[in-house]
VEXTI-133273 format. One record per residue (C-alpha): x, y, z; residue in three letters; chain. Coordinates in steps of 0.001 Angstrom, whole numbers, plus 500000, padded with zeros to 6 digits. Example, Ala and Ser with C-alpha at 12.3 -4.5 7.8 and 13.67 -1.06 7.14 Angstrom:
REM VEXTI-133273
+--------+--------+--------+---------+--------+
|     c1 |     c2 |     c3 | residuo | cadena |
+--------+--------+--------+---------+--------+
| 512300 | 495500 | 507800 |     ALA |      A |
| 513670 | 498940 | 507140 |     SER |      A |
+--------+--------+--------+---------+--------+
REM end
This chain:
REM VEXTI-133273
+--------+--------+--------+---------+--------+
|     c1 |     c2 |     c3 | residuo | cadena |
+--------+--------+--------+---------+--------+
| 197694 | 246375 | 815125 |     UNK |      A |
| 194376 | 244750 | 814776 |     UNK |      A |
| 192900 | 246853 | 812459 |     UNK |      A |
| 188944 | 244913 | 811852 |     UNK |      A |
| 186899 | 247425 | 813811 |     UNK |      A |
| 187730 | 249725 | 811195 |     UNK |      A |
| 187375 | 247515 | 808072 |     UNK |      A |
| 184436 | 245509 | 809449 |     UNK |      A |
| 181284 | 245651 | 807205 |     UNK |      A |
| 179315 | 243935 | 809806 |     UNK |      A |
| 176840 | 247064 | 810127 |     UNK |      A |
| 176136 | 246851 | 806385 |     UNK |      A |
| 173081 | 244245 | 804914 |     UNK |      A |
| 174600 | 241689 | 802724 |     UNK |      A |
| 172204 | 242561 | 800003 |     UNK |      A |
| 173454 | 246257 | 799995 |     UNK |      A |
| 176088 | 247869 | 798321 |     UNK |      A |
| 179453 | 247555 | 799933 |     UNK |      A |
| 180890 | 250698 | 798128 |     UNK |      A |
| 179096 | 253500 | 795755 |     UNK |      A |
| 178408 | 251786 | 792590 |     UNK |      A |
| 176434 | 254909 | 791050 |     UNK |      A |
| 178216 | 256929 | 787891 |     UNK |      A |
| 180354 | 260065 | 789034 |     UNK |      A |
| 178390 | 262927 | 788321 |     UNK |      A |
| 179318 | 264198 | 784396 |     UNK |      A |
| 182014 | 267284 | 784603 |     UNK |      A |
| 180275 | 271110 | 783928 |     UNK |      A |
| 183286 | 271801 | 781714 |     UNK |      A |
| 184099 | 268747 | 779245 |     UNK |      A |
| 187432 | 270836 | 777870 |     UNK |      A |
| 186009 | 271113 | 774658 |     UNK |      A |
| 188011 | 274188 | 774165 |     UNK |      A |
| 191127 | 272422 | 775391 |     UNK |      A |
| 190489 | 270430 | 772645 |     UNK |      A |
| 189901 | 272981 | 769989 |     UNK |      A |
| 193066 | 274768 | 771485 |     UNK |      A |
| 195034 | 271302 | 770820 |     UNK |      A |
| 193660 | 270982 | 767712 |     UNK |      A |
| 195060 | 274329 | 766095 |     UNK |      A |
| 198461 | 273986 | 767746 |     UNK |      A |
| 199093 | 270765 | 767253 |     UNK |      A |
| 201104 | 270699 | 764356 |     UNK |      A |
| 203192 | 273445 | 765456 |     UNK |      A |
| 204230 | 271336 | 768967 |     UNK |      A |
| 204070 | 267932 | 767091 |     UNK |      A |
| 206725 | 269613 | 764358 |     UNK |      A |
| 208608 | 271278 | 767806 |     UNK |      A |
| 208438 | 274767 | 765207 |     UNK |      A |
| 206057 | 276927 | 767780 |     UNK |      A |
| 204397 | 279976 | 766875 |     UNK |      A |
| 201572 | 282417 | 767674 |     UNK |      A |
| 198265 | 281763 | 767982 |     UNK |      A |
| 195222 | 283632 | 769073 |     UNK |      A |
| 191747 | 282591 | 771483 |     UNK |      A |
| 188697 | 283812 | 773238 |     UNK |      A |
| 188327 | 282609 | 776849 |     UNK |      A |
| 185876 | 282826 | 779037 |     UNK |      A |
| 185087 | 281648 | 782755 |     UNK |      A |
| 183716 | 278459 | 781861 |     UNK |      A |
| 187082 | 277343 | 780658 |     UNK |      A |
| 188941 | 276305 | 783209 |     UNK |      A |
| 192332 | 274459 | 783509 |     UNK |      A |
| 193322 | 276677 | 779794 |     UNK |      A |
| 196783 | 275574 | 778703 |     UNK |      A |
| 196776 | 272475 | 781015 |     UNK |      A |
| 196133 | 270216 | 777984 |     UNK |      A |
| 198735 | 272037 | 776042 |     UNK |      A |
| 201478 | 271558 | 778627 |     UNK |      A |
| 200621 | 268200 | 779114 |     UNK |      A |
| 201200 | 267174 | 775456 |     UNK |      A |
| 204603 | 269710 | 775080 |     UNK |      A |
| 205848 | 267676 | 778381 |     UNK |      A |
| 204977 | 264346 | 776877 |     UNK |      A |
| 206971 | 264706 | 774047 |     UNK |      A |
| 209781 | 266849 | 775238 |     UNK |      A |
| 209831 | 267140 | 778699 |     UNK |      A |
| 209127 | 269936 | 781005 |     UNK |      A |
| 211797 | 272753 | 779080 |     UNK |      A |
| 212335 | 271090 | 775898 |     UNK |      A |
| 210195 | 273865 | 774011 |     UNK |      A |
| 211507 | 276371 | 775582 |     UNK |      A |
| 214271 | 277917 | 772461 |     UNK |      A |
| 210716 | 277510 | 770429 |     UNK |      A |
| 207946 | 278962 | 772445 |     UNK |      A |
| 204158 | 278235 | 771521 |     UNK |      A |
| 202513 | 281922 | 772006 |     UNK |      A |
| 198905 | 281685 | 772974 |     UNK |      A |
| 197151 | 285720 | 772764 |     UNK |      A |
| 194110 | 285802 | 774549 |     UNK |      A |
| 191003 | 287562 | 775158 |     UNK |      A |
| 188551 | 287612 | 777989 |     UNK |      A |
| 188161 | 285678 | 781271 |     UNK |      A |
| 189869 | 282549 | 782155 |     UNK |      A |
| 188239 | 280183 | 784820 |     UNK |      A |
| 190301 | 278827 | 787499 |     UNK |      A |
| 193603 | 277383 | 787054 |     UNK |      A |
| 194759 | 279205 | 783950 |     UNK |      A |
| 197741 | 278308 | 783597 |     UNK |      A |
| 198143 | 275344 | 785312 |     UNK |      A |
| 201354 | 273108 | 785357 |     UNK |      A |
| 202599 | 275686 | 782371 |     UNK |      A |
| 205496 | 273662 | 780364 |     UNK |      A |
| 208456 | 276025 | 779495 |     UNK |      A |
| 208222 | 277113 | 775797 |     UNK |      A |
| 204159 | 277806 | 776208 |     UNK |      A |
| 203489 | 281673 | 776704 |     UNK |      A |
| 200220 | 282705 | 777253 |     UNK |      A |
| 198910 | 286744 | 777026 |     UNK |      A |
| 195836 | 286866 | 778431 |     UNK |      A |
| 193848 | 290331 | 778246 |     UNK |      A |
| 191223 | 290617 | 780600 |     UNK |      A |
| 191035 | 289053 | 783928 |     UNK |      A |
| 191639 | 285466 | 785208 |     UNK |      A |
| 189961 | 283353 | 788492 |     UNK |      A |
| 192001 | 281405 | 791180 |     UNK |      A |
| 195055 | 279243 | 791103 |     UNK |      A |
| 196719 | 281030 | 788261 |     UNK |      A |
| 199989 | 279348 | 787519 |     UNK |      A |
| 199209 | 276802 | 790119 |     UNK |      A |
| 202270 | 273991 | 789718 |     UNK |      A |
| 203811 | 275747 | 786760 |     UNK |      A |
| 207149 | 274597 | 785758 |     UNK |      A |
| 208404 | 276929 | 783016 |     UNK |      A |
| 206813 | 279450 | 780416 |     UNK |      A |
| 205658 | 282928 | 781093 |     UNK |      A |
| 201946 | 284023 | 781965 |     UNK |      A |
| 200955 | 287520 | 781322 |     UNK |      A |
| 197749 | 288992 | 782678 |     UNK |      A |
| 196943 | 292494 | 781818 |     UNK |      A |
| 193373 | 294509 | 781321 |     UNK |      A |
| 192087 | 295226 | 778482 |     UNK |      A |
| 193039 | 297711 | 776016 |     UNK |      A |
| 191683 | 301294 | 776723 |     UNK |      A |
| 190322 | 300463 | 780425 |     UNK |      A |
| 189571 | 303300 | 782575 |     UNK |      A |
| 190754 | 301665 | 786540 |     UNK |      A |
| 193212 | 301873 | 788055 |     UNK |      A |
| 195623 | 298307 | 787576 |     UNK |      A |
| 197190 | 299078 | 791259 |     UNK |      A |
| 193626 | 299136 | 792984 |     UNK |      A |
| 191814 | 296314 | 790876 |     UNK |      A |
| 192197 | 292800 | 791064 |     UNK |      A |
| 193079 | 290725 | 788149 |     UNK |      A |
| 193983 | 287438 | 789043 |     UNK |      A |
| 192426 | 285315 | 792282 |     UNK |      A |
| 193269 | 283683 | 795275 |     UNK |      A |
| 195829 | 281082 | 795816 |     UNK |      A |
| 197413 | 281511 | 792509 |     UNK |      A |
| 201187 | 280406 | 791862 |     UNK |      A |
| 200494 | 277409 | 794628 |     UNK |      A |
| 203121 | 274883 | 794567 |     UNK |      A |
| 204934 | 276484 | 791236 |     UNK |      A |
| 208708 | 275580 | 790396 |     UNK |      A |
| 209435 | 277489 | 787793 |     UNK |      A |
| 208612 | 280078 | 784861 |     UNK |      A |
| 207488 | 283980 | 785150 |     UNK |      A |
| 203630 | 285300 | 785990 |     UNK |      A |
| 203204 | 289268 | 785295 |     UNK |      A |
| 200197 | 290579 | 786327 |     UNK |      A |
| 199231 | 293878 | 785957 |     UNK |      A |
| 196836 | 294368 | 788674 |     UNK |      A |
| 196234 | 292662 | 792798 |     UNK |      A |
| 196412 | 289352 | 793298 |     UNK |      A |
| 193682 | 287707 | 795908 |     UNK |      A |
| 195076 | 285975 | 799345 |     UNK |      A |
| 197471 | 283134 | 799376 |     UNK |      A |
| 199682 | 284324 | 796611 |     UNK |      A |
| 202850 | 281943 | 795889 |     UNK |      A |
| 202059 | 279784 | 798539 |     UNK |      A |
| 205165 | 276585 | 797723 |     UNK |      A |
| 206401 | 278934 | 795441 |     UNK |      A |
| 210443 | 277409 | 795086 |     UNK |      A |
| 210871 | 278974 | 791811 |     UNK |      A |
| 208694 | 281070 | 790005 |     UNK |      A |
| 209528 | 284937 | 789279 |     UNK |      A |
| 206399 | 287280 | 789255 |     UNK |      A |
| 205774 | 290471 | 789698 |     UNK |      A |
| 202009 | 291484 | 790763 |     UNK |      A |
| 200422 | 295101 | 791656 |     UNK |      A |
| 198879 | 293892 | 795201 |     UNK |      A |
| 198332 | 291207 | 797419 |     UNK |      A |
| 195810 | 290101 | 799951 |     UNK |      A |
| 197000 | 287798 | 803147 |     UNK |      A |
| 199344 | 285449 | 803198 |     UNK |      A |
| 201722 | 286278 | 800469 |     UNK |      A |
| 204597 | 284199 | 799954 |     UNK |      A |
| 203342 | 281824 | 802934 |     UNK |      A |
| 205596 | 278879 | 802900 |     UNK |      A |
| 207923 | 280095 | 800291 |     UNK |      A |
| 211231 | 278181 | 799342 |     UNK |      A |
| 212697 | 279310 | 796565 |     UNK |      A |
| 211814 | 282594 | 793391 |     UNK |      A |
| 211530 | 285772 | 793246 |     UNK |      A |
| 208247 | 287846 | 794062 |     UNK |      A |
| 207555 | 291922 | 793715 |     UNK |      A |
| 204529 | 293122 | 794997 |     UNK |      A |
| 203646 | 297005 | 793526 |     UNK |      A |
| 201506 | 297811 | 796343 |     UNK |      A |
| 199681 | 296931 | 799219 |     UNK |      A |
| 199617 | 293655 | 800606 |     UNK |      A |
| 197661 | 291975 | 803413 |     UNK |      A |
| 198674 | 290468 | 806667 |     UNK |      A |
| 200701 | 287078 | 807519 |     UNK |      A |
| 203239 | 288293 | 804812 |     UNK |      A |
| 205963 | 285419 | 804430 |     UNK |      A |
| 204873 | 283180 | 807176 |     UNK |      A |
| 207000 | 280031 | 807206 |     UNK |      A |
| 208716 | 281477 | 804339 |     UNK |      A |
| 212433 | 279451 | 804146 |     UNK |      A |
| 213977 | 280239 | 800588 |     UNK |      A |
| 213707 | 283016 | 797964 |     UNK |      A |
| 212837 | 287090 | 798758 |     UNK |      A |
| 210811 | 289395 | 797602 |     UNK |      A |
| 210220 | 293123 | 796820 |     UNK |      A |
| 207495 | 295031 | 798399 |     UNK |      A |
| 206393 | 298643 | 797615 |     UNK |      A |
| 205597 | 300078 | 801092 |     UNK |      A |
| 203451 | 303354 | 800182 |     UNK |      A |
| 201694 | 303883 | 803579 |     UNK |      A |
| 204296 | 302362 | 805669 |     UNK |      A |
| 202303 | 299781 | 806999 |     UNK |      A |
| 203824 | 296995 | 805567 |     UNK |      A |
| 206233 | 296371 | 808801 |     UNK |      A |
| 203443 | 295633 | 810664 |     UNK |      A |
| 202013 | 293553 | 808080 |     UNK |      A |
| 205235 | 290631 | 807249 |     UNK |      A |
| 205697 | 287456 | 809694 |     UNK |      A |
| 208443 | 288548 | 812005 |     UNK |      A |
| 208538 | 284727 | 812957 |     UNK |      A |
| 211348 | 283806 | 809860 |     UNK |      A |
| 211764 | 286670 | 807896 |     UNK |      A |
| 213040 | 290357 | 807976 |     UNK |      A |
| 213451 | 293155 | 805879 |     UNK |      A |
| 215583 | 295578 | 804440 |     UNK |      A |
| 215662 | 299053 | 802658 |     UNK |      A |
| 217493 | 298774 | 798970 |     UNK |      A |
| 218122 | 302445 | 798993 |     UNK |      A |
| 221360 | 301862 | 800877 |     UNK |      A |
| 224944 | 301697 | 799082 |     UNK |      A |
| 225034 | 298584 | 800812 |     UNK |      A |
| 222241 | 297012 | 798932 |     UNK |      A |
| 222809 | 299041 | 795136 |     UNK |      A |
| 223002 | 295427 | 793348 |     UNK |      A |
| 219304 | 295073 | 794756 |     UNK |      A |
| 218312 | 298206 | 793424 |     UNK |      A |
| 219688 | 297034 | 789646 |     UNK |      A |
| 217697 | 294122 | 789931 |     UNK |      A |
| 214652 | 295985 | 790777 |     UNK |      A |
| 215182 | 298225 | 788101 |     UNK |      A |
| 215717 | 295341 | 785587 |     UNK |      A |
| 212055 | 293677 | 787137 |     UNK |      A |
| 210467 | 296560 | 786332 |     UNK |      A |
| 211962 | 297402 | 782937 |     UNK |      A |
| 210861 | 293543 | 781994 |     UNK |      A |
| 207515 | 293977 | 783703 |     UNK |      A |
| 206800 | 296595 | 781670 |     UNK |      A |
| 207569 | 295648 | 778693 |     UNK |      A |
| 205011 | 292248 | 778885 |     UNK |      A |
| 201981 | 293812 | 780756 |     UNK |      A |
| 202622 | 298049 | 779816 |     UNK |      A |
| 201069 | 298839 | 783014 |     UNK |      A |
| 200532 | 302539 | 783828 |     UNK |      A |
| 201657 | 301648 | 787303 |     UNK |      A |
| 204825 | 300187 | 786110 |     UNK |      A |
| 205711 | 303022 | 783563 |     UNK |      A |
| 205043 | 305682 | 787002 |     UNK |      A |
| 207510 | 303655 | 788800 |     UNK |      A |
| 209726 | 302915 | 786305 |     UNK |      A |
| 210341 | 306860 | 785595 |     UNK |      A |
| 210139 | 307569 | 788757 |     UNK |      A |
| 212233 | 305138 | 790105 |     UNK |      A |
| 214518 | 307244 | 792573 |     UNK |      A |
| 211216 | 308532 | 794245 |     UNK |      A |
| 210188 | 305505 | 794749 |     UNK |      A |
| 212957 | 303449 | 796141 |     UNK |      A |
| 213260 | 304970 | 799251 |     UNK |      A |
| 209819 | 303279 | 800007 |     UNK |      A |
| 210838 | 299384 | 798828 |     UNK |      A |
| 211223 | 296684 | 800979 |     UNK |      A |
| 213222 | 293452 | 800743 |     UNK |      A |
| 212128 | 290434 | 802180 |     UNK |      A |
| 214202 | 287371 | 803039 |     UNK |      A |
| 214367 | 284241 | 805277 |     UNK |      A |
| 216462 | 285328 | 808715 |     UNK |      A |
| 218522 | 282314 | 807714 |     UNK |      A |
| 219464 | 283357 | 804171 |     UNK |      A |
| 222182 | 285828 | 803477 |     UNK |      A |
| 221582 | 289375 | 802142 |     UNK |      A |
| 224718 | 288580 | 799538 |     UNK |      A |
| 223880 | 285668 | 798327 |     UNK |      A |
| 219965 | 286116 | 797473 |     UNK |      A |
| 220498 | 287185 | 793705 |     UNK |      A |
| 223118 | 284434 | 792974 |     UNK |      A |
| 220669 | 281308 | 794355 |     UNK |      A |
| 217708 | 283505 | 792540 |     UNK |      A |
| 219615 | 284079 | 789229 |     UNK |      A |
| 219847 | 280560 | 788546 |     UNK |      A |
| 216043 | 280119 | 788138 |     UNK |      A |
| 213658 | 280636 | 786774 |     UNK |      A |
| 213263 | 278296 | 783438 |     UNK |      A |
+--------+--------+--------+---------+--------+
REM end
């Protein structure tokens, strides 16, 4: 294949540049509080001891925890912290990506609210997103974490006690979560974890969805009209046929609760025969009903 109109410069002036030869443009965010982070953890990684630590974020910081996983993976590889997690509490809003690539052993609270791409690529760890203490709204109708968030993950559990934006656990092959609300897209191009949606969701749910299922709290029955009929289907758990599924959702929400206390989650929780009836499961057509939880049981790290 004769490939020189393409690579031929001919059009270009000798005497002018042949490729951009200016300086990239200096980043907005230098991760300066990466760095801090780093700095007050690092013993307790370096000496593989964890421990608790506690930070103010705000929506200039983006990519928080990135720098952390990065150094817990260097050193030990993507789970080798996990039997002695690094607890991060924190306070305010994270910019996009919080998060990001999580190593298992690194936990991160975060109270207050948190952009896109949350959990984006994580392999391991937890992320916990709740509001803060003594809000007045309503988790179930308020968002708390933005679009696209979980893209790509592998691994590791995201509570969030509040809606997630559009796009949510797009490539998600691993990752447990459970979220209040969804926008479109959910759980488009799924292979593999576990997702439970408290609420509403928007449309396109599952599209191209091959591996993993989900849980999806139907309240205005609108949700059948809602899911890609294209590869998946769903089921009712309030069947004798499906009781194991009801367990498991039972277990989801006990665990839920205890990381985010959401009011939401404590009215289903003690509720939970009221609200059953009014769950739906969602799996691949391919996959079978029986052997969801086994495959799913085996992850997350």
């Amino acid at each position: 294949m004769d490939l020189s109109p393409i690579l031929s410069n001919d059009a270009i002036p000798a005497d002018k540049p042949q490729y951009c030869d200016l300086p990239f443009n200096p980043p907005h965010d230098k991760g300066e509080h990466a760095i801090r982070m780093w700095d007050a953890v690092k013993n307790a990684v370096e000496e593989k001891e964890g421990g608790e630590f506690e930070f103010n974020v705000t929506n200039c910081d983006r990519s928080i925890g990135a720098r952390l996983s990065g150094e817990i993976a260097k050193r030990y590889g993507n789970q080798g912290m996990s039997d002695v997690p690094l607890t991060l509490k924190l306070k305010g809003t994270a910019g996009q990506s919080f998060g990001v690539w999580n190593a298992g052993g690194l936990n991160m609270y975060l109270e207050g609210d948190a952009n896109d791409y949350v959990g984006k690529g994580m392999t391991g760890g937890k992320l916990v997103v709740r509001p803060p203490k003594n809000s007045s709204f309503k988790s179930q109708n308020s968002a708390i974490i933005g679009n696209t968030c979980l893209y790509g993950a592998t691994g590791g559990k995201l509570f969030a006690a509040g809606t997630a934006g559009e796009r949510f656990a797009v490539r998600n092959s691993g990752t447990h979560t459970v979220i209040e609300g969804a926008g479109d897209h959910c759980c488009e191009y799924m292979t593999g974890g576990m997702v439970t949606v408290l609420g509403n969701t928007g449309y396109n749910f599952g599209a191209g969805m091959t591996g993993g299922f989900a849980y999806v709290l139907d309240l205005d029955r609108t949700f059948v009209d809602k899911y890609n009929h294209e590869l998946v289907e769903i089921h009712r758990i309030g069947t004798e046929l499906t009781e194991e599924y009801r367990s498991h959702l039972r277990s989801v929400l006990e665990e839920y609760v205890r990381e985010t206390d959401s009011e939401w989650g404590h009215e289903l929780l003690e509720n939970f025969y009221d609200y059953i009836g009014k769950f739906w499961l969602v799996k691949p057509k391919a996959a079978s009903l029986g052997a969801l939880l086994a495959n799913t049981r085996q992850r997350p790290e």
